[in-house]
N, C-alpha and C positions, 0 to 999 in steps of 0.2 A: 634918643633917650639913653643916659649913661646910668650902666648900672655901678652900683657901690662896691666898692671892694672889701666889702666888714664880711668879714667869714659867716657863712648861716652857721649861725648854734645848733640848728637840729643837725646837721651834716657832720659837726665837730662828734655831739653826742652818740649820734648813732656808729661813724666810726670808731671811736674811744669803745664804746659796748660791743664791738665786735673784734676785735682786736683784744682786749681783755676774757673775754668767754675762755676762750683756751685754758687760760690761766687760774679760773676760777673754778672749771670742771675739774682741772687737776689737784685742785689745794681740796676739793671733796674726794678723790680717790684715794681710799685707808688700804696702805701696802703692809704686809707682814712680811717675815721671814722663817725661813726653817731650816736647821742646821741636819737633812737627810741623812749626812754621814754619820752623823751621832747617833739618831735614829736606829739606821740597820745596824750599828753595832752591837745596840743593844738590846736588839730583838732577837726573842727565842726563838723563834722561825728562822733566822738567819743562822744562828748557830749551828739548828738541826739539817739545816742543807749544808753546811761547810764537815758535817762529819758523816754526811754521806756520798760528796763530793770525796773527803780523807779517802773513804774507803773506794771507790772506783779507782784513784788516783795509786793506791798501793798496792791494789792488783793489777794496772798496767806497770808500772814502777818492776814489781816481780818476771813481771813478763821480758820487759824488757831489760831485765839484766840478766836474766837467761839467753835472750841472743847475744847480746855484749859479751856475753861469757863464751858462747858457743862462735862470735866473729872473734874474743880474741884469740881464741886455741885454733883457728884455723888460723888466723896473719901468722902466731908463731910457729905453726906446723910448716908455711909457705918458705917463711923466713929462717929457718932452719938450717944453717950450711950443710948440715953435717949428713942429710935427709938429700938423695940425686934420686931421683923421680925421672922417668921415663917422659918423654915430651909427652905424651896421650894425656899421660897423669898428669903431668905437672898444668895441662891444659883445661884438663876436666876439674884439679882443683881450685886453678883461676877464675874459672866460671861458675863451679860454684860457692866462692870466696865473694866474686862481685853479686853474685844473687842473694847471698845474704845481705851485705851491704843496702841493695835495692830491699829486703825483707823489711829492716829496718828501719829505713826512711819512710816507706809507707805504712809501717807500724804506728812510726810518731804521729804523722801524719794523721791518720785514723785516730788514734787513742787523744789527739788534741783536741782533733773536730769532737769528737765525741765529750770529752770532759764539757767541752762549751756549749754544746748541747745539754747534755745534763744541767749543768750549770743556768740558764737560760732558763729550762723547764721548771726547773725551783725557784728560781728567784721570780717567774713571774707572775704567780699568788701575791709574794711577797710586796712586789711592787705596786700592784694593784692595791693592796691590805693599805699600805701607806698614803698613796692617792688619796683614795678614800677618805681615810683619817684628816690628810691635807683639808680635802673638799669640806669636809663637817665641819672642820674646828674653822676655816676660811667663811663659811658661814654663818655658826652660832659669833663670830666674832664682829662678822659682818667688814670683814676684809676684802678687795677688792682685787686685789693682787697679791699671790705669795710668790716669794722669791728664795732658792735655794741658798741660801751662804753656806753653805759649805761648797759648793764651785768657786773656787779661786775666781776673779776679777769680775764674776756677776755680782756680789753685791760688794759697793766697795766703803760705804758705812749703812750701819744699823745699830737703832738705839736700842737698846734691852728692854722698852714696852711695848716693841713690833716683833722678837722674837716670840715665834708660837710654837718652837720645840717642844718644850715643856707640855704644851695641851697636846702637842700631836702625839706624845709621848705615853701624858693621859688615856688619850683615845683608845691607844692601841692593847692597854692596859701593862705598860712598860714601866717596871719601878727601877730608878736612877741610885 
């Protein structure tokens, strides 16, 4: 007995509806967007960590042009023609010429890790505060996905009735 070679229809259909699902769960997912950078710039909270950030930043700044000060009067006490120093001496102020130099570097050092630290410790209220605001306004909007634009090549169009800066902005109680 020879079977037909006519395609079955239900085998057509049922692959056509599977192969298309993908396509149809996608065209239901509501993407937004949020321009973050705009956001923290305009947030009072961000402000008030950048001026107390200022302030740690200008007392190490102080600090450290006090040794600047204090490594360069000793290279030009070293460098000195005019100045003949006993070897002991001129040994003892080698050594302690490079120990300052070593003072220095692990001053930066220290005083970097530490800003970043600070820095870090403030801003991460801040970024939570945001999230947040994200999550509500992605909800009452009933968005599915939000997507930063302001990260260079994550988004690479967005129409202006998916951005939801503006509510996140709302949220936060941030006037533009």
């Amino acid at each position: 007995m020879k079977r037909s070679r006519k395609p079955n229809v239900f085998k057509t259909l049922v692959l056509a509806a599977l192969m298309l699902a993908p396509v149809f769960a996608f065209a239901q997912t509501k993407i937004g967007h949020v321009n973050t950078q705009k956001v923290l710039e305009l947030m009072p909270d961000v402000k008030a960590a950048n001026v107390q950030l200022d302030t740690i930043n200008k007392t190490y700044q102080a600090q450290m042009k006090a040794l600047l000060d204090e490594y360069q009067k000793q290279q030009q006490d070293l460098n000195d023609p005019t100045k003949k120093y006993p070897d002991a001496v001129l040994m003892d102020k080698q050594k302690a010429f490079k120990a300052l130099q070593d003072r220095i570097q692990a001053f930066r050092d220290d005083a970097n890790q530490d800003i970043q630290k600070k820095q870090d410790e403030l801003m991460a209220p801040i970024r939570k505060k945001i999230s947040d605001a994200i999550g509500a306004v992605a909800k009452e909007n009933k968005v599915d996905l939000m997507l930063d634009s302001s990260q260079q090549g994550v988004v690479l169009y967005a129409s202006d009735g998916d951005d939801m800066t503006d509510a996140v902005m709302k949220k936060l109680g941030i006037k533009q």
